[in-house]
PDB file of the backbone (N, CA, C, O) and the ligand in Angstrom, with CONECT records:
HET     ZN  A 101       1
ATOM      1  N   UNK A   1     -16.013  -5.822 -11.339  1.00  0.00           N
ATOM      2  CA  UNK A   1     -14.718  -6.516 -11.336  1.00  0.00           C
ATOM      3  C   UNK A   1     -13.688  -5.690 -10.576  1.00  0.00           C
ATOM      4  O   UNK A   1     -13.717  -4.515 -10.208  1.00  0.00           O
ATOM      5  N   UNK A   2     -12.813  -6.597 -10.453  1.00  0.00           N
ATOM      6  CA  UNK A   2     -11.772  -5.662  -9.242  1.00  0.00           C
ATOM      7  C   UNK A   2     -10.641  -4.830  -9.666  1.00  0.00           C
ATOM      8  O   UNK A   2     -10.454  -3.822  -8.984  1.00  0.00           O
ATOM      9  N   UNK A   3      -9.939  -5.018 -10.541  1.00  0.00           N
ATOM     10  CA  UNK A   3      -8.961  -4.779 -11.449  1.00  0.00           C
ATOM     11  C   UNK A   3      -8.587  -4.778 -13.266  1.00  0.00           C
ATOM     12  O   UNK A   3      -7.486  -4.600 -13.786  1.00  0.00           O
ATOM     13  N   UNK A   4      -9.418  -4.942 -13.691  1.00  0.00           N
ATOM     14  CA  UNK A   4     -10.139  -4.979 -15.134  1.00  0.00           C
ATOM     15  C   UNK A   4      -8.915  -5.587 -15.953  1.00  0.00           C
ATOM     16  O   UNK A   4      -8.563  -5.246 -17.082  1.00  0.00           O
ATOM     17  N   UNK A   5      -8.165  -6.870 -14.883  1.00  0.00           N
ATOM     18  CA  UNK A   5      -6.963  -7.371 -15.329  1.00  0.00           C
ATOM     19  C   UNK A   5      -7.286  -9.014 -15.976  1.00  0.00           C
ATOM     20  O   UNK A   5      -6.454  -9.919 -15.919  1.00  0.00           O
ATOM     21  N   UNK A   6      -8.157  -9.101 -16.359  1.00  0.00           N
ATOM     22  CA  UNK A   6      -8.954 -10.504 -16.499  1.00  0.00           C
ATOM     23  C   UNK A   6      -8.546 -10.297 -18.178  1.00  0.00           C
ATOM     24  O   UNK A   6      -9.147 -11.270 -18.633  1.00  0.00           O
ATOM     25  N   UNK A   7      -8.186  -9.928 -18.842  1.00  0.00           N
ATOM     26  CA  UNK A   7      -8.157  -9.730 -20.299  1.00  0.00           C
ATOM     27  C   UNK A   7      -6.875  -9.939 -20.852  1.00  0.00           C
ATOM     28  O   UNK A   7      -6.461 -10.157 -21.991  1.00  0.00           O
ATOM     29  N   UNK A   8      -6.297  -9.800 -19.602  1.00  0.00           N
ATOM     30  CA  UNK A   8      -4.303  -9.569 -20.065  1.00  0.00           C
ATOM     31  C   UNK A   8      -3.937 -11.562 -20.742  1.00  0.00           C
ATOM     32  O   UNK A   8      -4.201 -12.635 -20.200  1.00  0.00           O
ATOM     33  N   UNK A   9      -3.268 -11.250 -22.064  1.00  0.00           N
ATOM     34  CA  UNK A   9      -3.329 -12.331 -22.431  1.00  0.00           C
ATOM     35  C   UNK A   9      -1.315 -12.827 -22.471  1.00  0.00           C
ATOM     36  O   UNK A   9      -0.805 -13.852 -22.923  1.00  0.00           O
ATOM     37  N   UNK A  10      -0.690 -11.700 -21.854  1.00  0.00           N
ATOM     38  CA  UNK A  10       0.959 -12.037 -22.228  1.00  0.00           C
ATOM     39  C   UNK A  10       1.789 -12.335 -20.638  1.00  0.00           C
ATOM     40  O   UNK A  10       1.805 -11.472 -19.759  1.00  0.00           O
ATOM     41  N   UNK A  11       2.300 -13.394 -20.516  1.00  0.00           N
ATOM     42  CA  UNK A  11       2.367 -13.871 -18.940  1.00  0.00           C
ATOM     43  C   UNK A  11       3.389 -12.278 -18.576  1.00  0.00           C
ATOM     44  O   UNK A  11       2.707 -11.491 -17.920  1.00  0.00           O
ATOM     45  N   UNK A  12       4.268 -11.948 -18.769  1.00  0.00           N
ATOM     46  CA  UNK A  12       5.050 -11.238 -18.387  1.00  0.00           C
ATOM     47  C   UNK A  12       4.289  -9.884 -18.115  1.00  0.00           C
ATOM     48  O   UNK A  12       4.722  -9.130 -17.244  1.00  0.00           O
ATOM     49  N   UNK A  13       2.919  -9.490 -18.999  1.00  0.00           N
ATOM     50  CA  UNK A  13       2.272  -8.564 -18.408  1.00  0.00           C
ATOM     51  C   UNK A  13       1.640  -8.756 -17.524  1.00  0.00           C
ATOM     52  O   UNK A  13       1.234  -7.763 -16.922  1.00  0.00           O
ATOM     53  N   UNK A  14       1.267 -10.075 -17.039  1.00  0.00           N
ATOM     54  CA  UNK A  14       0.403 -10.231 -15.645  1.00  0.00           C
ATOM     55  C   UNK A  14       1.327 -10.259 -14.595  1.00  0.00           C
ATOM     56  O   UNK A  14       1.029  -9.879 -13.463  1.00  0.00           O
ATOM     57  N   UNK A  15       2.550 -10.733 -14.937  1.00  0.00           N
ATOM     58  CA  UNK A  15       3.656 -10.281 -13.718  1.00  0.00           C
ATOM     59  C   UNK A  15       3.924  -9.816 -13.433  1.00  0.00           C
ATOM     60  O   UNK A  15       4.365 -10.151 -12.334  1.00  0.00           O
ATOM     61  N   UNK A  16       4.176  -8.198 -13.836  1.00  0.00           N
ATOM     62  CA  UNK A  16       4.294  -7.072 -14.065  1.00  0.00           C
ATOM     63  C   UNK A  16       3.107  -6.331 -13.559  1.00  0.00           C
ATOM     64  O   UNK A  16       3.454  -5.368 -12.874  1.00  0.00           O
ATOM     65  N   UNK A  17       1.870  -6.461 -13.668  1.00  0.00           N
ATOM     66  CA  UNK A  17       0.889  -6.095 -13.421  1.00  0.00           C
ATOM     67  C   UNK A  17       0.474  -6.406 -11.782  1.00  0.00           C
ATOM     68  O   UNK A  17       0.214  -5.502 -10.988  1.00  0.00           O
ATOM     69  N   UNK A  18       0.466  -7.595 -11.501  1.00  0.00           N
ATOM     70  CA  UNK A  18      -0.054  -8.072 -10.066  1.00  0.00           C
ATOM     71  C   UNK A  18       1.518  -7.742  -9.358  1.00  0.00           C
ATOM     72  O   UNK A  18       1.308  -8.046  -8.183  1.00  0.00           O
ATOM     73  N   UNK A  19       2.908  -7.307  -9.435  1.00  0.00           N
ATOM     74  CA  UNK A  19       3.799  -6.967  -8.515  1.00  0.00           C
ATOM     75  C   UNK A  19       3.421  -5.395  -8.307  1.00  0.00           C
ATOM     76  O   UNK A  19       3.554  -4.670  -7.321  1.00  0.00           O
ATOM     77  N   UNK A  20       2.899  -5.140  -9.613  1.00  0.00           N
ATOM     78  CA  UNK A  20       2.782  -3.193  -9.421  1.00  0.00           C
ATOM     79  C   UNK A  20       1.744  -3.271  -8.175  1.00  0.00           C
ATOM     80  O   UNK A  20       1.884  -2.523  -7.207  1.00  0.00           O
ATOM     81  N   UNK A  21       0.754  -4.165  -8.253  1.00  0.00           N
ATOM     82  CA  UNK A  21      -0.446  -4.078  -6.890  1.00  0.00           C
ATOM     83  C   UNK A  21       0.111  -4.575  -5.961  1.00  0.00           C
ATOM     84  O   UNK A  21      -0.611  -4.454  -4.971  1.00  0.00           O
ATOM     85  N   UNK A  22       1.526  -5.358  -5.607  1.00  0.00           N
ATOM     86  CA  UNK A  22       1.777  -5.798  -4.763  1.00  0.00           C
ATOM     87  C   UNK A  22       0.911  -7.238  -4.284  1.00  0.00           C
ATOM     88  O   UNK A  22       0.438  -7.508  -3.180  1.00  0.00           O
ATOM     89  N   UNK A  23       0.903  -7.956  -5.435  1.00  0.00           N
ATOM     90  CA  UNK A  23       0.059  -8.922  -4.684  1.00  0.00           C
ATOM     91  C   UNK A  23       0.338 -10.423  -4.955  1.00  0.00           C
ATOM     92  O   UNK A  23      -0.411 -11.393  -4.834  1.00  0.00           O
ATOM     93  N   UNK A  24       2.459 -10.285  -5.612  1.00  0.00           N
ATOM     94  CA  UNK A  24       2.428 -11.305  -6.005  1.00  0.00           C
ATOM     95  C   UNK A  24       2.490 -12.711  -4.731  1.00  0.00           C
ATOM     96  O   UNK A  24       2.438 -13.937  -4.818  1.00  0.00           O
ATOM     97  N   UNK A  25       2.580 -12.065  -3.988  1.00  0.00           N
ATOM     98  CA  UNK A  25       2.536 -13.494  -2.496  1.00  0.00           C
ATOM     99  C   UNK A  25       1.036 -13.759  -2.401  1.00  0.00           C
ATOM    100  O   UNK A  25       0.796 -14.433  -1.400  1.00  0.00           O
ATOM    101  N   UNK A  26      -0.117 -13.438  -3.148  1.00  0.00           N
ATOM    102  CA  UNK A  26      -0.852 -14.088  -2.368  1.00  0.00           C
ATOM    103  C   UNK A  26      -1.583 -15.540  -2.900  1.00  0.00           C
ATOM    104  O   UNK A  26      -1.601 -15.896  -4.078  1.00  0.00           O
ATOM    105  N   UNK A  27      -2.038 -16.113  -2.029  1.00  0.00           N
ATOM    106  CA  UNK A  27      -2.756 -17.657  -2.656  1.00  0.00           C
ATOM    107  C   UNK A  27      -3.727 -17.076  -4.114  1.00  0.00           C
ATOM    108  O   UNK A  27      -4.407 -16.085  -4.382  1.00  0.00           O
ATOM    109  N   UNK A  28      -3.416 -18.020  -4.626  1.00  0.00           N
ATOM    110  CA  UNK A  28      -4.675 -18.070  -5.622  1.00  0.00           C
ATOM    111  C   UNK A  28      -6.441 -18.815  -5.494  1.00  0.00           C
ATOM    112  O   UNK A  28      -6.886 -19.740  -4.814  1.00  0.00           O
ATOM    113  N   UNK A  29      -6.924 -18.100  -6.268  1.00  0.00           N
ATOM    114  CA  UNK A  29      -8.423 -18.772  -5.442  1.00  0.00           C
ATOM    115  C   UNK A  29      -8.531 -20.016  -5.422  1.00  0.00           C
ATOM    116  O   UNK A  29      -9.411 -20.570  -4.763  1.00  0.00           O
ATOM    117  N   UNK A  30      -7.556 -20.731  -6.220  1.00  0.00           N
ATOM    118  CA  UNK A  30      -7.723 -22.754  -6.429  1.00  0.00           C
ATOM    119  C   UNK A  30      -6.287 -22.749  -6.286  1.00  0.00           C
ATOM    120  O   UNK A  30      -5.556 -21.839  -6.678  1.00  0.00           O
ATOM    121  N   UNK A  31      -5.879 -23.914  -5.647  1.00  0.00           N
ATOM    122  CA  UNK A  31      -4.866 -24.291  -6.139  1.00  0.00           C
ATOM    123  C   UNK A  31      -4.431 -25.085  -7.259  1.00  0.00           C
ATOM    124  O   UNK A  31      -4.554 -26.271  -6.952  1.00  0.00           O
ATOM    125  N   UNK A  32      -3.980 -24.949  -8.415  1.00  0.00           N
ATOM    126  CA  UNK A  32      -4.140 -25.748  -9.499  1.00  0.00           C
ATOM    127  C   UNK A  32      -2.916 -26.296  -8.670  1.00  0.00           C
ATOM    128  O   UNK A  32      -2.352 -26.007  -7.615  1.00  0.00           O
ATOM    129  N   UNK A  33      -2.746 -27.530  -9.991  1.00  0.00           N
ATOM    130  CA  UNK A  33      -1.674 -28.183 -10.305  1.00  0.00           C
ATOM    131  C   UNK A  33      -1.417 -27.760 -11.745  1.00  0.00           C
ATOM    132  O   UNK A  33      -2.178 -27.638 -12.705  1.00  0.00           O
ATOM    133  N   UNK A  34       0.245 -27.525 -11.558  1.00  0.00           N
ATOM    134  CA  UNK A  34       0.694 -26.961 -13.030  1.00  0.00           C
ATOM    135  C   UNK A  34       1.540 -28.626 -13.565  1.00  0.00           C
ATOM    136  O   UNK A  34       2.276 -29.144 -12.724  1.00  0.00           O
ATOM    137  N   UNK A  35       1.432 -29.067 -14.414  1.00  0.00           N
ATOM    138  CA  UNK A  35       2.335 -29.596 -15.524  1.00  0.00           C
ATOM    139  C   UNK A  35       3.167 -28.539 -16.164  1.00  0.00           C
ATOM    140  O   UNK A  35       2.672 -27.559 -16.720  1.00  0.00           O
ATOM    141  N   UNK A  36       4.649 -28.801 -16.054  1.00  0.00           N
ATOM    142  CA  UNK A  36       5.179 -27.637 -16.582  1.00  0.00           C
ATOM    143  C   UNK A  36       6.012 -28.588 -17.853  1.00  0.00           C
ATOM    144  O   UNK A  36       6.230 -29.799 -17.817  1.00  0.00           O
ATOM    145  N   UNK A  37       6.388 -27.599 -18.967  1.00  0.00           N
ATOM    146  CA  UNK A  37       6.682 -28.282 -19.775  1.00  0.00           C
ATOM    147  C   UNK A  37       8.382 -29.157 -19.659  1.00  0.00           C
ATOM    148  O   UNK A  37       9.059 -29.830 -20.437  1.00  0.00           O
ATOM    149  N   UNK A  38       8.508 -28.737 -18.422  1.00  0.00           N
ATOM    150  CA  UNK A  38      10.307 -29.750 -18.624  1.00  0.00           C
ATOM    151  C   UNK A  38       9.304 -31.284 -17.709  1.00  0.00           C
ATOM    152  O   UNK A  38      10.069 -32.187 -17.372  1.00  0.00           O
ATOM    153  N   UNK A  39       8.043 -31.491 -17.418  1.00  0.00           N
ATOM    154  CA  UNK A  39       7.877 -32.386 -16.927  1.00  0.00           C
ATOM    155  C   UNK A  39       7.499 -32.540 -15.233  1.00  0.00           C
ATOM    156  O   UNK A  39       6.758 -33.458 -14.883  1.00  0.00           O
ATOM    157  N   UNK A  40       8.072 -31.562 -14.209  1.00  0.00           N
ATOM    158  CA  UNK A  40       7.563 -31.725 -13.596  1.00  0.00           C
ATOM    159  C   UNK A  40       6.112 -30.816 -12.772  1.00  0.00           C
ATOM    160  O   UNK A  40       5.654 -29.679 -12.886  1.00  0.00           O
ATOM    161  N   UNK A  41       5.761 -32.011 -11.953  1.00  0.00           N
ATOM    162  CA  UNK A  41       4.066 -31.121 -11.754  1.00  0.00           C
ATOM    163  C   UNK A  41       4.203 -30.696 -10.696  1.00  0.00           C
ATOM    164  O   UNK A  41       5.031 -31.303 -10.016  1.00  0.00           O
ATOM    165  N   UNK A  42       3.445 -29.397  -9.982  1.00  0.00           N
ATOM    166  CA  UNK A  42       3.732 -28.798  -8.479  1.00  0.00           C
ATOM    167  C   UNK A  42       2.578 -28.241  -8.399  1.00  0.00           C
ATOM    168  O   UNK A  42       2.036 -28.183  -9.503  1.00  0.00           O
ATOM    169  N   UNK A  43       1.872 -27.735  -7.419  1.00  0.00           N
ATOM    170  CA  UNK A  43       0.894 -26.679  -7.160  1.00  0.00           C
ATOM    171  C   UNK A  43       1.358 -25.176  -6.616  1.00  0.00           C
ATOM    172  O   UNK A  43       2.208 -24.588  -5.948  1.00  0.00           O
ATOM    173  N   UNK A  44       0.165 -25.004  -7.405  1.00  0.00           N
ATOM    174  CA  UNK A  44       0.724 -23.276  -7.364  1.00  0.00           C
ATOM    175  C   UNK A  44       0.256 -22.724  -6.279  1.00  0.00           C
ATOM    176  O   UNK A  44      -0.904 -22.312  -6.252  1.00  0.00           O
ATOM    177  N   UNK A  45       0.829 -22.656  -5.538  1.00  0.00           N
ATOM    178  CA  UNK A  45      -0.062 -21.552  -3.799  1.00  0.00           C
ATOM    179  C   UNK A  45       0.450 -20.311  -4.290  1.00  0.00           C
ATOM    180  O   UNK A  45       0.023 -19.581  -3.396  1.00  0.00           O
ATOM    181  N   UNK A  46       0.990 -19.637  -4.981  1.00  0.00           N
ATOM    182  CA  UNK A  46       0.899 -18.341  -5.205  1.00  0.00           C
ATOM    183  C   UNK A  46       0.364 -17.737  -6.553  1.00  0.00           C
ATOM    184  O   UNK A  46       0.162 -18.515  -7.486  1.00  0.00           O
ATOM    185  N   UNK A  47       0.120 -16.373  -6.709  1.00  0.00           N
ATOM    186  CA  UNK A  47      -0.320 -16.381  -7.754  1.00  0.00           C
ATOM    187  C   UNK A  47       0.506 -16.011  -9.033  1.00  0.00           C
ATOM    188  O   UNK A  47       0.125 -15.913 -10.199  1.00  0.00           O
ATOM    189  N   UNK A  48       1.892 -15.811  -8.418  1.00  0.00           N
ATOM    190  CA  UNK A  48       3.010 -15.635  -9.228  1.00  0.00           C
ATOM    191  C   UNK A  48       4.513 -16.558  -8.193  1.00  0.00           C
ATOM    192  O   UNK A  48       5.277 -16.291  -7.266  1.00  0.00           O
ATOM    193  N   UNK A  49       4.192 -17.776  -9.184  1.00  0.00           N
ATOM    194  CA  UNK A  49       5.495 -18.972  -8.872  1.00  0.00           C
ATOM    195  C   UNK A  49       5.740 -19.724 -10.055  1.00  0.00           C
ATOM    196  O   UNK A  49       5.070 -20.075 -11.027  1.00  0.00           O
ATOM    197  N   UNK A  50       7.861 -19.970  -9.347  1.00  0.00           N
ATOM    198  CA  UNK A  50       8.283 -20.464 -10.116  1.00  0.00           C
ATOM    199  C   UNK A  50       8.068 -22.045 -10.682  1.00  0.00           C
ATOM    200  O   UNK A  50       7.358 -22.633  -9.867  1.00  0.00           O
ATOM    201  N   UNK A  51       8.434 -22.906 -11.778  1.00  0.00           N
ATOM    202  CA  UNK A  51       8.575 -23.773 -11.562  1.00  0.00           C
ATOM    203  C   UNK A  51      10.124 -24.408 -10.548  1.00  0.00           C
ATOM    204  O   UNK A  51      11.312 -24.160 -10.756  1.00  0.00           O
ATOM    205  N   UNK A  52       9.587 -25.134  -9.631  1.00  0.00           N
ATOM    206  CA  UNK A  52      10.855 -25.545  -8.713  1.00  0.00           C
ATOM    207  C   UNK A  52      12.266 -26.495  -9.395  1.00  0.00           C
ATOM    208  O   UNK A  52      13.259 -26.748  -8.712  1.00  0.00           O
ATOM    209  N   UNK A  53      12.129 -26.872 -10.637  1.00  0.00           N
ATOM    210  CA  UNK A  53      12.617 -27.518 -11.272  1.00  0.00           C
ATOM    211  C   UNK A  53      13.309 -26.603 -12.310  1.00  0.00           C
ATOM    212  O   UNK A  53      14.514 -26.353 -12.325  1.00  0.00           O
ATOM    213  N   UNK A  54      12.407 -26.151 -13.151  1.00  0.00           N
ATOM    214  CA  UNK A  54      13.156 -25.497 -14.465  1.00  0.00           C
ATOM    215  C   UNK A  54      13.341 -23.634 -14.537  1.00  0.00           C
ATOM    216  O   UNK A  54      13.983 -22.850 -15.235  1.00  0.00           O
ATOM    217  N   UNK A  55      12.322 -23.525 -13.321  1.00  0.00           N
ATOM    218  CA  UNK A  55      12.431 -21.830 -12.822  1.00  0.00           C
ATOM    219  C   UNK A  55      11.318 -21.468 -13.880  1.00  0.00           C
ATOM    220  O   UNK A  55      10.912 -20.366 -13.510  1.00  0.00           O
ATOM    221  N   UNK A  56      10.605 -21.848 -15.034  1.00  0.00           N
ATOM    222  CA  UNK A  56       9.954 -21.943 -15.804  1.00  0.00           C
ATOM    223  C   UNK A  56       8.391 -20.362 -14.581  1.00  0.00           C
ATOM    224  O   UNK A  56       8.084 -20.634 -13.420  1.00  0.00           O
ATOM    225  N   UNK A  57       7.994 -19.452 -15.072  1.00  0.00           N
ATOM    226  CA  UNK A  57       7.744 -18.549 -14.071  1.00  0.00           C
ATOM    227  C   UNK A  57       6.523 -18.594 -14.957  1.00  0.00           C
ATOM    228  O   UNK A  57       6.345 -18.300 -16.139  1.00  0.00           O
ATOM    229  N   UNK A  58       5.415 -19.249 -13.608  1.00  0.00           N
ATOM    230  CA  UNK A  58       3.719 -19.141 -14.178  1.00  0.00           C
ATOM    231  C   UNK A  58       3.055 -17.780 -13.374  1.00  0.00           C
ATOM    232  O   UNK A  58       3.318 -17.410 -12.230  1.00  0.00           O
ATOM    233  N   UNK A  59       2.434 -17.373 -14.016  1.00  0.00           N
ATOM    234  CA  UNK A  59       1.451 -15.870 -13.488  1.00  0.00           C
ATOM    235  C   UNK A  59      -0.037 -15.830 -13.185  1.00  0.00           C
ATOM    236  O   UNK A  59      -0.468 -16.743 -13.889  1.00  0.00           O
ATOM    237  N   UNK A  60      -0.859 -15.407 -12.674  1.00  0.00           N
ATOM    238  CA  UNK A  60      -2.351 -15.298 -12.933  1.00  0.00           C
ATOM    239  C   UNK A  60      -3.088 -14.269 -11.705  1.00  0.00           C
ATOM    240  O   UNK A  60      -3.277 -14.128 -10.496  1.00  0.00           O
ATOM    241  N   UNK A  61      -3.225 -13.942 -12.484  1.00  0.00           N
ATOM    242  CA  UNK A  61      -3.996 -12.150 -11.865  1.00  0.00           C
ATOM    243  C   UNK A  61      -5.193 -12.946 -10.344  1.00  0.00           C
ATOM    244  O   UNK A  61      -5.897 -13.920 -10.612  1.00  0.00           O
ATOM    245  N   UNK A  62      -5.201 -12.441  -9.162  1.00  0.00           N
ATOM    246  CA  UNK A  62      -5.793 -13.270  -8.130  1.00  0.00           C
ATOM    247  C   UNK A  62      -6.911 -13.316  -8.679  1.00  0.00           C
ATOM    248  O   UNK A  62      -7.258 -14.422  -9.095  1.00  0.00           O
ATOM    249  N   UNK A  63      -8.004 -11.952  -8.899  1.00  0.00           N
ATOM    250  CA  UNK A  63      -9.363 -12.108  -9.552  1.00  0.00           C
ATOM    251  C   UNK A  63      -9.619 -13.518 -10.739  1.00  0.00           C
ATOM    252  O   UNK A  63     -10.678 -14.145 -10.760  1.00  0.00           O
ATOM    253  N   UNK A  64      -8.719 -13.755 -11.445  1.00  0.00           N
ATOM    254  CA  UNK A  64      -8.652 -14.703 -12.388  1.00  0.00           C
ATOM    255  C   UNK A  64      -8.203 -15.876 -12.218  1.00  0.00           C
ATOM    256  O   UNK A  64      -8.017 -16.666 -13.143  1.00  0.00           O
ATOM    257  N   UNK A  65      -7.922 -16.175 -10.700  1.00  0.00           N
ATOM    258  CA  UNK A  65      -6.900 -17.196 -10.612  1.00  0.00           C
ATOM    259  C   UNK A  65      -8.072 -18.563 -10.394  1.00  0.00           C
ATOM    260  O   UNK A  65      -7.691 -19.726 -10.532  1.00  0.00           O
ATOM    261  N   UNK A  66      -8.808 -18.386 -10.214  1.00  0.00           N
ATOM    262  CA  UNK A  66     -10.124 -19.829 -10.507  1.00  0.00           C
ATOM    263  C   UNK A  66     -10.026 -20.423 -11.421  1.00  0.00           C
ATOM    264  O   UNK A  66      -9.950 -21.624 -11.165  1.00  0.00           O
ATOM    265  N   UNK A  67      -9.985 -20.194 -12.426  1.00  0.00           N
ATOM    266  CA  UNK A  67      -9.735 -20.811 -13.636  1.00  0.00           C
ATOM    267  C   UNK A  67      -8.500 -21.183 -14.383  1.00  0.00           C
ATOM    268  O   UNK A  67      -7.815 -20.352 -14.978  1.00  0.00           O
ATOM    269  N   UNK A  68      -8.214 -22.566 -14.330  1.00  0.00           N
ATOM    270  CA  UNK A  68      -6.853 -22.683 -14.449  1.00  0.00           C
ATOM    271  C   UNK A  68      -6.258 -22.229 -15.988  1.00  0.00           C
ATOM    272  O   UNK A  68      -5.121 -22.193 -16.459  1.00  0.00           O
ATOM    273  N   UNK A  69      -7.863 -21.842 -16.626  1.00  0.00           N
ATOM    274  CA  UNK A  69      -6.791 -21.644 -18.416  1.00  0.00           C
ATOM    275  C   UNK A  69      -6.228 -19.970 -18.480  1.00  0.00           C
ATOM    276  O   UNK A  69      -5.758 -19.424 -19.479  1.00  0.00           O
ATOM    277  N   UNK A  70      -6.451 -19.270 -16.949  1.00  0.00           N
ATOM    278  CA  UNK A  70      -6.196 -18.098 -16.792  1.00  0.00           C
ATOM    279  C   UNK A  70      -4.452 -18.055 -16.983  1.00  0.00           C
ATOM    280  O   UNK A  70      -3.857 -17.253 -17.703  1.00  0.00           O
ATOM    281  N   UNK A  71      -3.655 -19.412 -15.924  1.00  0.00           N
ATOM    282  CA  UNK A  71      -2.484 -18.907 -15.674  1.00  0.00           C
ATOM    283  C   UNK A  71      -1.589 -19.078 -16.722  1.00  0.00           C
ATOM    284  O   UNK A  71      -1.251 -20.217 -17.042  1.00  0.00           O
ATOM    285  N   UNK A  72      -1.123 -18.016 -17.349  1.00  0.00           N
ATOM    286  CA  UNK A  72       0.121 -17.564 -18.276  1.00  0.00           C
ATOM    287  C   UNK A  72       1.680 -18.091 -17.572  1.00  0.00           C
ATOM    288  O   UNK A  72       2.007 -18.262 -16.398  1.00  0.00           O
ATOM    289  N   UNK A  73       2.467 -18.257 -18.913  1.00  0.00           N
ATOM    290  CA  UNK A  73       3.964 -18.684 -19.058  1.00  0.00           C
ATOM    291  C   UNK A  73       4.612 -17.373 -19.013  1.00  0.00           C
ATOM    292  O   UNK A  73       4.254 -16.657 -19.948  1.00  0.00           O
ATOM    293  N   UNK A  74       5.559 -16.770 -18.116  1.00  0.00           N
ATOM    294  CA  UNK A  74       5.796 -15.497 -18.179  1.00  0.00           C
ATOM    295  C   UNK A  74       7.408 -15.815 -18.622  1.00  0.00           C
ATOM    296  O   UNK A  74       8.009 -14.744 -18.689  1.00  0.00           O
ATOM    297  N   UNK A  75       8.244 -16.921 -18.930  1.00  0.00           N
ATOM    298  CA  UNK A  75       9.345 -17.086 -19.049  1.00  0.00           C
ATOM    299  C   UNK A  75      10.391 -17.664 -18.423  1.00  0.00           C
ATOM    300  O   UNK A  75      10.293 -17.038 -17.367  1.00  0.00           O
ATOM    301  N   UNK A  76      11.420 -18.456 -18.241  1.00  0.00           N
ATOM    302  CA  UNK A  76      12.353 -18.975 -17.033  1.00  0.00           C
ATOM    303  C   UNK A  76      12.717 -17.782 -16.001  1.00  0.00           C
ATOM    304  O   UNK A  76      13.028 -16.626 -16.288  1.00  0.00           O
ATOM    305  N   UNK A  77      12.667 -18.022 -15.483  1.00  0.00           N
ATOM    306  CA  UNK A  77      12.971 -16.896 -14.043  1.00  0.00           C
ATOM    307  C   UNK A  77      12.864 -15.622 -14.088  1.00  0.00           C
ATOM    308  O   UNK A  77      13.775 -14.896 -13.689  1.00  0.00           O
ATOM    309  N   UNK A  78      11.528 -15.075 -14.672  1.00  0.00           N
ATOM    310  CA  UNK A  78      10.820 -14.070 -15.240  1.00  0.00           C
ATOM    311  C   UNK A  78      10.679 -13.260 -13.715  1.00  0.00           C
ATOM    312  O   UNK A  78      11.054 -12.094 -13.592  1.00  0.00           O
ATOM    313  N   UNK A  79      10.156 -13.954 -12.717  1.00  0.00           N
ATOM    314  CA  UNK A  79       9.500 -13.134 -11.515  1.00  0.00           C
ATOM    315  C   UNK A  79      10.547 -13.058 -10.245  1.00  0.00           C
ATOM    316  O   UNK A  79      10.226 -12.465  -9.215  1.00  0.00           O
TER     317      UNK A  79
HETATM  318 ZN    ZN A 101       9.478 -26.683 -15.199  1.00  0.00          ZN2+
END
């Protein structure tokens, strides 16, 4: 494994974690689509973005980012 960051279960530590590597610009391996909870839906091309609507700030470590039950709620305008 690449970063032994696949375990982190608190969004604000994966945000925190993937800026220390510098890697919050990059694509994620899927692009999900997020439902965010004020309602609206967007896709995530990064692996740390906001919601465009509520600023609502989703996270997910790149190694982990395949799987959409990976990406964590890190807080409103957390990142
Ligand atoms: Zn939102």
């Amino acid at each position: 494994m690449c970063c032994g960051c696949s375990s982190m279960e608190d969004g604000q530590a994966v945000v925190d974690h993937v800026r220390n590597k510098g890697k919050a610009e990059l694509p994620p391996l899927v692009e999900h689509e997020i439902q965010c909870e004020c309602g609206e839906v967007f896709t995530l091309k990064k692996v740390i973005m906001n919601c465009p609507k509520c600023e609502m700030t989703y996270a997910v470590t790149p190694c982990s980012s395949g799987d959409f039950n990976n990406i964590k709620r890190a807080g409103i305008a957390y990142a």
